[in-house]
SESE-602581 format. One record per residue (C-alpha): residue number from 1; x, y negated, z negated. Coordinates in Angstrom, 3 decimals, m for minus. Example, Ala and Ser with C-alpha at 12.3 -4.5 7.8 and 13.67 -1.06 7.14 Angstrom:
<recs>
{1, {12.300, 4.500, m7.800}};
{2, {13.670, 1.060, m7.140}};
</recs>
This chain:
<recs>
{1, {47.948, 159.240, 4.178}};
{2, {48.817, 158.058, 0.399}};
{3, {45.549, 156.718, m1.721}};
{4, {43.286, 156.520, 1.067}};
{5, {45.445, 153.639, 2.909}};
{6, {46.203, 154.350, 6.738}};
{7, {47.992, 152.053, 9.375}};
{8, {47.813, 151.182, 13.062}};
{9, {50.530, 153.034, 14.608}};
{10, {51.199, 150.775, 17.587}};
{11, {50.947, 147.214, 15.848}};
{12, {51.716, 148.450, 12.290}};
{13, {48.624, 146.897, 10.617}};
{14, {47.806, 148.153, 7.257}};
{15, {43.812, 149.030, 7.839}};
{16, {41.105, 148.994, 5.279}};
{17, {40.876, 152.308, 2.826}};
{18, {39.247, 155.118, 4.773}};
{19, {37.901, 156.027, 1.195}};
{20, {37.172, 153.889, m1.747}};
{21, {39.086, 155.022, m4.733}};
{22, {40.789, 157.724, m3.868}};
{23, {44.324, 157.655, m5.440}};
{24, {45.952, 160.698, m3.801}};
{25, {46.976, 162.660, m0.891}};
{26, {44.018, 162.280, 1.885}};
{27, {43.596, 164.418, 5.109}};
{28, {41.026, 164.203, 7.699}};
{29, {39.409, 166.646, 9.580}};
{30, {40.371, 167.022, 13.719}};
{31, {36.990, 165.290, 14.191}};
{32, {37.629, 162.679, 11.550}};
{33, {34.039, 162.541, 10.043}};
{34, {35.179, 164.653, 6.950}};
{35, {38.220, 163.882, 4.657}};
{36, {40.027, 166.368, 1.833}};
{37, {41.911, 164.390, m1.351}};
{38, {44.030, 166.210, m4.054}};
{39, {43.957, 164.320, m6.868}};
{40, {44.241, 164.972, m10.760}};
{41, {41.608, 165.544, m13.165}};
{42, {42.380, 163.722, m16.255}};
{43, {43.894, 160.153, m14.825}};
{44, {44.594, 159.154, m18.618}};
{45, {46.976, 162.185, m18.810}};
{46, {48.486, 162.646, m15.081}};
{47, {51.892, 164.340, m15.282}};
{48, {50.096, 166.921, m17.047}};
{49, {46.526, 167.278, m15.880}};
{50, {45.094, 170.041, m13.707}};
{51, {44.532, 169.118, m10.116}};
{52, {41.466, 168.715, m8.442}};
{53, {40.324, 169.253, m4.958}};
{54, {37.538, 166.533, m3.255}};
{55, {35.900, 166.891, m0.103}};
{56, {34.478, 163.491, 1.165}};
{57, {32.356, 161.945, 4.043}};
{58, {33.932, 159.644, 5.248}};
{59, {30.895, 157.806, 7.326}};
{60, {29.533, 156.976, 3.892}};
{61, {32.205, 157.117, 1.601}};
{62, {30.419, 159.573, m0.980}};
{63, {31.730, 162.674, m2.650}};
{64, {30.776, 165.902, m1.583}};
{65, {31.982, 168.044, m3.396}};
{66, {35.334, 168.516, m5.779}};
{67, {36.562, 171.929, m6.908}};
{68, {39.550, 172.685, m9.690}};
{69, {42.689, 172.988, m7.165}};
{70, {44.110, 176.814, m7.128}};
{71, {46.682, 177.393, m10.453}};
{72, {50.337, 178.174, m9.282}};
{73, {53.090, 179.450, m11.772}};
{74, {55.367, 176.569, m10.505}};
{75, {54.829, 173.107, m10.553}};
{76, {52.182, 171.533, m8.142}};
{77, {54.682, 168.724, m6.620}};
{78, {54.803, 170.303, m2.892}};
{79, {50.765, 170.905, m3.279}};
{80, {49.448, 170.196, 0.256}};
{81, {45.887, 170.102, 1.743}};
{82, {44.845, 171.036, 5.531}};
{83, {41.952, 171.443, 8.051}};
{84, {41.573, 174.192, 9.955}};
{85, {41.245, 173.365, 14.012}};
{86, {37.645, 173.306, 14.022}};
{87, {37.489, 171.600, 10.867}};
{88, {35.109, 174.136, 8.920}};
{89, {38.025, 175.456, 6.531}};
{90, {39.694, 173.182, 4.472}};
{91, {43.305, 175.280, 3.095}};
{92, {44.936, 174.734, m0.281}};
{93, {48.672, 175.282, m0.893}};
{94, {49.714, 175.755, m4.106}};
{95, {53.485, 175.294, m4.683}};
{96, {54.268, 177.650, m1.736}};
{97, {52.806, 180.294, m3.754}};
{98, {49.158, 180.451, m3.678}};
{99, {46.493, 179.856, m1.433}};
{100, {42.776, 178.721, m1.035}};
{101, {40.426, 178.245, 1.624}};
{102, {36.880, 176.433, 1.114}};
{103, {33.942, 176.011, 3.281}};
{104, {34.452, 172.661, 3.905}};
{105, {30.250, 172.010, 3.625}};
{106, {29.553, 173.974, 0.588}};
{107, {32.512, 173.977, m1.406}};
{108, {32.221, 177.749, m1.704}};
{109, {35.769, 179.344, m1.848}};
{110, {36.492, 182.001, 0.492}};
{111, {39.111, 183.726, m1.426}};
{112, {42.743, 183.227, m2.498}};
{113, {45.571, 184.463, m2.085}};
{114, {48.889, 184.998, m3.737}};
{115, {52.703, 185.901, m2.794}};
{116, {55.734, 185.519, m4.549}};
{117, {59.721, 185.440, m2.910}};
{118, {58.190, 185.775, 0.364}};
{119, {59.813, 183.351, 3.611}};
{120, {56.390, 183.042, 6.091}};
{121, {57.781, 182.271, 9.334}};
{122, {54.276, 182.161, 11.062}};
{123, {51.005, 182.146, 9.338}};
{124, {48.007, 182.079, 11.229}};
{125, {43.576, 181.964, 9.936}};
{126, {41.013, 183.723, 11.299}};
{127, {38.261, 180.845, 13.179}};
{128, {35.829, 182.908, 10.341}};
{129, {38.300, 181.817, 7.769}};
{130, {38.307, 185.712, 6.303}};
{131, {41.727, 186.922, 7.154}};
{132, {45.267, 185.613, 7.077}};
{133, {47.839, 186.623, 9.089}};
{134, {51.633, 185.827, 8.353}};
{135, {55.050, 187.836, 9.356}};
{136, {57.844, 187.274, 6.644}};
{137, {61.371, 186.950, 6.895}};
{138, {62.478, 189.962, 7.487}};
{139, {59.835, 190.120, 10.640}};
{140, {57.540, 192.340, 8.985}};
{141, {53.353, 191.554, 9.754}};
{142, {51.304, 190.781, 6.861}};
{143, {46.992, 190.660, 6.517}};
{144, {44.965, 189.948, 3.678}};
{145, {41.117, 189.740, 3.655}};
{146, {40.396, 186.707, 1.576}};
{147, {36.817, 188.248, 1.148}};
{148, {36.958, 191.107, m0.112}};
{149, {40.875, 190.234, m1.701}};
{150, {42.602, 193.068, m0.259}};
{151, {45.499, 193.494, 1.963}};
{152, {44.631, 195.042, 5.545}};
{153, {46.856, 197.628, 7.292}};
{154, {49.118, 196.785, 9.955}};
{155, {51.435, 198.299, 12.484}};
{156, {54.682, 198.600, 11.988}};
{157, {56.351, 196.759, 14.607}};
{158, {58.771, 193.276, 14.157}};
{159, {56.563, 190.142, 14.751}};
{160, {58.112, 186.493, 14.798}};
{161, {54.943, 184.817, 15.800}};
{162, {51.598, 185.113, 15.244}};
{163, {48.139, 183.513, 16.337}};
{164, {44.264, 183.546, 16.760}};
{165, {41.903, 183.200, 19.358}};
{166, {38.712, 181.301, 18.979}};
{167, {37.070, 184.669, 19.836}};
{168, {38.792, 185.721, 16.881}};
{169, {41.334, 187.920, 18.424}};
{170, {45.244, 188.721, 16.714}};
{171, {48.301, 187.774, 19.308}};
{172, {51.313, 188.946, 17.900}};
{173, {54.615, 188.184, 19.378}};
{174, {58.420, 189.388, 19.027}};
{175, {61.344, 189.931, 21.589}};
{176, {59.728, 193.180, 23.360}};
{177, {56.570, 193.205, 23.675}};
{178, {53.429, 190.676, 22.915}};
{179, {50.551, 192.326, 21.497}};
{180, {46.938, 191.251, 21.348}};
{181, {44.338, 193.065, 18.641}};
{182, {40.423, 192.887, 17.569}};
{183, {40.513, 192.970, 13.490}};
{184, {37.164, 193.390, 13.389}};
{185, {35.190, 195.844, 12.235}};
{186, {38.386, 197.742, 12.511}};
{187, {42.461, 197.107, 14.082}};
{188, {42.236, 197.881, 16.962}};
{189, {44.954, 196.958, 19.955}};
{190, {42.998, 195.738, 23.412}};
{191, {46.516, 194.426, 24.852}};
{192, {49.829, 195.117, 25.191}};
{193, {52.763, 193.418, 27.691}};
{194, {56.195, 192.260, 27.874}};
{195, {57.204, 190.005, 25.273}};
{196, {59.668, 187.304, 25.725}};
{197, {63.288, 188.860, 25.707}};
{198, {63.953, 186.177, 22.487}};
{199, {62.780, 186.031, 19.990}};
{200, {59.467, 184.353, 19.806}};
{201, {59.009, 180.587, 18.986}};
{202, {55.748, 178.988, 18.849}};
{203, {52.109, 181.244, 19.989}};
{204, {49.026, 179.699, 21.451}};
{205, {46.108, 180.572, 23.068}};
{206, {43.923, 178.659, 25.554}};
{207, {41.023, 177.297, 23.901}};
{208, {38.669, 179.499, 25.968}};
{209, {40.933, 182.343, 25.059}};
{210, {42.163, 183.864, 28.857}};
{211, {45.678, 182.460, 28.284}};
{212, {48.533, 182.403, 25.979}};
{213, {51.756, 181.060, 25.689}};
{214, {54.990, 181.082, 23.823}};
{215, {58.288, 179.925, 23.770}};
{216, {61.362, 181.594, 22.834}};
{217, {65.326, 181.205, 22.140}};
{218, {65.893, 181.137, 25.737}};
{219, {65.016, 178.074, 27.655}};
{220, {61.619, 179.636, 29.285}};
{221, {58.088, 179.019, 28.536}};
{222, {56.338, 182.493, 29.046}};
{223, {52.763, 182.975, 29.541}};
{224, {49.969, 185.679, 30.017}};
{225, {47.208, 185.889, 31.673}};
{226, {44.707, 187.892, 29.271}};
{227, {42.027, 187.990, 31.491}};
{228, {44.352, 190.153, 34.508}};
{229, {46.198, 191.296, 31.383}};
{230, {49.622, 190.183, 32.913}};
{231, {52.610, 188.539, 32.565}};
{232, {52.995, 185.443, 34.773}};
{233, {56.143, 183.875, 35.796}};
{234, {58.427, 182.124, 33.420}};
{235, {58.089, 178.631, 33.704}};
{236, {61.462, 176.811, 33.683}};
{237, {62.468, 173.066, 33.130}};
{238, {63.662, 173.079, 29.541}};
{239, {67.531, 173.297, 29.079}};
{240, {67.381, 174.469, 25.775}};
{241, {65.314, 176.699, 23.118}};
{242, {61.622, 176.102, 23.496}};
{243, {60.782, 176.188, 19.851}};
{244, {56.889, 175.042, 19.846}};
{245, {53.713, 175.223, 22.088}};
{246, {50.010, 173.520, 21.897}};
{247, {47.344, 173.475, 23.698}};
{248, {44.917, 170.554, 24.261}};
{249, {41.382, 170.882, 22.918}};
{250, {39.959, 170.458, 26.542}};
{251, {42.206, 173.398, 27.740}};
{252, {42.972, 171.574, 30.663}};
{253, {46.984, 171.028, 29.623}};
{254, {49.532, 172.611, 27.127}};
{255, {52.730, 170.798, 25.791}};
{256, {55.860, 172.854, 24.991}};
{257, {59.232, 171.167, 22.918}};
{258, {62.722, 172.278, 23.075}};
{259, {65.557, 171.333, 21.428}};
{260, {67.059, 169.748, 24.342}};
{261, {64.789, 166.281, 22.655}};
{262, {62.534, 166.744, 25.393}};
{263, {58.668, 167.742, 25.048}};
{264, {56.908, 168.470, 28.784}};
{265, {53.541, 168.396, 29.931}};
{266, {51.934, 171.364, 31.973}};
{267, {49.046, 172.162, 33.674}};
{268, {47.144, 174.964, 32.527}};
{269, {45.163, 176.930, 35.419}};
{270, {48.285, 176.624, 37.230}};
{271, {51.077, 176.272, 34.894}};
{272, {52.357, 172.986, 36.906}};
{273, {54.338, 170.765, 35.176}};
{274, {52.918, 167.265, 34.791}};
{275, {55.422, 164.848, 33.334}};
{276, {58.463, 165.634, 30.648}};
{277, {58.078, 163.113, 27.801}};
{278, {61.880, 161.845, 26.777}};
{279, {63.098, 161.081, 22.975}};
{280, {65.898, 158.738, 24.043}};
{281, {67.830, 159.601, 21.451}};
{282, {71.002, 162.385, 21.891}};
{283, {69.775, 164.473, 18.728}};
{284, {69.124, 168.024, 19.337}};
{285, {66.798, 170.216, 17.142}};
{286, {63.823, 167.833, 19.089}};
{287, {61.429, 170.497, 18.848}};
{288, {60.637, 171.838, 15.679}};
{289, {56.516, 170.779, 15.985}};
{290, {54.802, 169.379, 18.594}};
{291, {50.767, 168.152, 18.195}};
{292, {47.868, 166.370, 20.401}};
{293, {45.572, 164.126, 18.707}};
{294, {41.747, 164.744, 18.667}};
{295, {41.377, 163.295, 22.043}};
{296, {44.203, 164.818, 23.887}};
{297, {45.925, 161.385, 24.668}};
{298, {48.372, 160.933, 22.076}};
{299, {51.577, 163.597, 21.492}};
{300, {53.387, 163.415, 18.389}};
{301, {57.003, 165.442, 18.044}};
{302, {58.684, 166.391, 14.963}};
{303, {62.369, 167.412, 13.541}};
{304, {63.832, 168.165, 10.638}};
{305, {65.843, 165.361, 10.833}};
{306, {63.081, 163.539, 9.481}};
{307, {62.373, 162.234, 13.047}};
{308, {58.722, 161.671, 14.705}};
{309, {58.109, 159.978, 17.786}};
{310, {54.428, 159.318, 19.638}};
{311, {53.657, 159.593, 23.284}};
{312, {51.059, 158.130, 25.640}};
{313, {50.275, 161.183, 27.373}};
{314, {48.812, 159.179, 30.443}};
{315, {51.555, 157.020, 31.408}};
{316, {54.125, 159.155, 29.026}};
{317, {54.828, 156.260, 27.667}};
{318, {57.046, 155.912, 24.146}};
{319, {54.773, 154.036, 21.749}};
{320, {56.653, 155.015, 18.375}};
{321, {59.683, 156.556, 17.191}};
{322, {60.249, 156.629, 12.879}};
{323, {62.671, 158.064, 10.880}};
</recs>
């Protein structure tokens, strides 16, 4: 969204302003009652005026709170705003440098946080929105506490992927073995299993926590049961890298895409697969991101090719493909 304007996918109808006079970026939360602008501070003097974070309500319209954006040593064009899943952490990217995460109701800052020459191939926040977990380029497991602005020991073992529970529990992934660890009040590893023979791509647990899945260079989807604290059965289908996973909000259904253009649908208590949603298109490199909408019945696919295309989930159903 650019100045507060949004559209109607399916008939391409420019809709009212979700916000009155908001002139830049605007995000809304997963629930869609709360929306984040970044916008600059001095509009008489914009190319060179500090940023600005707003939080709004969107019900009423009315400001709730803005804060000065986090200060980056480069310049603030790739700046970029995001909820976290439950909506109570709104993060702040500064120039791929820096970041910031607010309590979405207050406006209190957590903490920051700040790297430099550093490729983050998975980053992953706490649901308390205290601790940040990435692994960097060269596979190596990173934690800060945005608290108490420290960095947190951590094994010593490669990780490609990493995620959080809701229960607040650390899943990290590589080639060997998948690992699953309590942060808090110390590190501490409660699992350990198989991992996925490739290396990792794309990490997600169930919303109730008692499964997790993850794709990988080959063409399975893995999974684990955390609550027998096994691995199940590969699930096969894909002909190609599966390269992103997500879970619905309900839990009842996860989604995996592959770069064979083809995202499927499967069922989650007993991995069945439900439907494969189709690209009709010949590209490869389909599945680079894959998300469900707040209610579960839209599926949106990503490349970088600059492609996005929108599924029905019910009747699977193409509504919208863009480049």
């Amino acid at each position: 969204l650019w100045g507060g304007q949004s559209w109607d996918f399916r008939t391409g109808q420019l809709l009212p302003p979700l916000i009155a006079g908001v002139e830049g970026d605007l995000v809304l939360s997963p629930d869609a009652t709360t929306a984040a602008s970044l916008a600059v501070a001095d509009k008489a003097n914009p190319f060179f005026s500090p940023l600005v974070v707003q939080v709004w309500d969107r019900a009423s319209g009315k400001l709730r709170w803005e804060k000065p954006a986090p200060k980056s040593t480069m310049t603030t064009i790739v700046d970029q705003l995001a909820f976290s899943p439950t909506g109570r952490w709104l993060i702040y990217l500064a120039a791929g440098q820096k970041i910031g995460v607010w309590d979405t109701a207050a406006g209190d800052i957590v903490g920051e946080m700040t790297w430099a020459s550093q490729h983050i191939s998975s980053m992953a926040l706490s649901p308390d929105g205290h601790t940040i977990a990435w692994s960097d380029g060269h596979y190596q497991l990173h934690l800060f506490d945005l608290a108490a602005q420290t960095a947190l020991p951590t094994p010593s073992t490669d990780i490609s992927e990493v995620a959080f529970s809701t229960a607040g529990q650390l899943a990290l992934c590589d080639r060997s073995e998948l690992t699953v660890w309590r942060i808090a009040p110390a590190f501490e590893q409660i699992l350990k299993q198989p991992g996925t023979h490739y290396p990792c791509d794309g990490l997600a647990f169930s919303p109730n926590s008692k499964l997790l899945i993850a794709g990988n260079n080959g063409h399975d989807v893995i999974a684990w049961d955390l609550i027998a604290k096994k691995q199940l059965p590969p699930l096969k289908g894909h002909t190609s890298s599966v390269v992103d996973v997500a879970f619905s909000r309900s839990g009842e259904f996860f989604v995996t895409a592959s770069n064979d253009a083809t995202v499927r649908v499967w069922r989650a208590h007993d991995r069945a697969p439900l439907s494969t949603l189709t690209t009709k298109t010949a590209l490869g490199f389909f599945g680079l991101s894959v998300a469900l909408s707040p209610d579960d019945n839209l599926i949106a696919g990503g490349t970088s090719e600059g492609m996005v295309w929108l599924w029905d989930r019910a009747s699977g159903q193409l509504d919208l493909a863009l480049h």
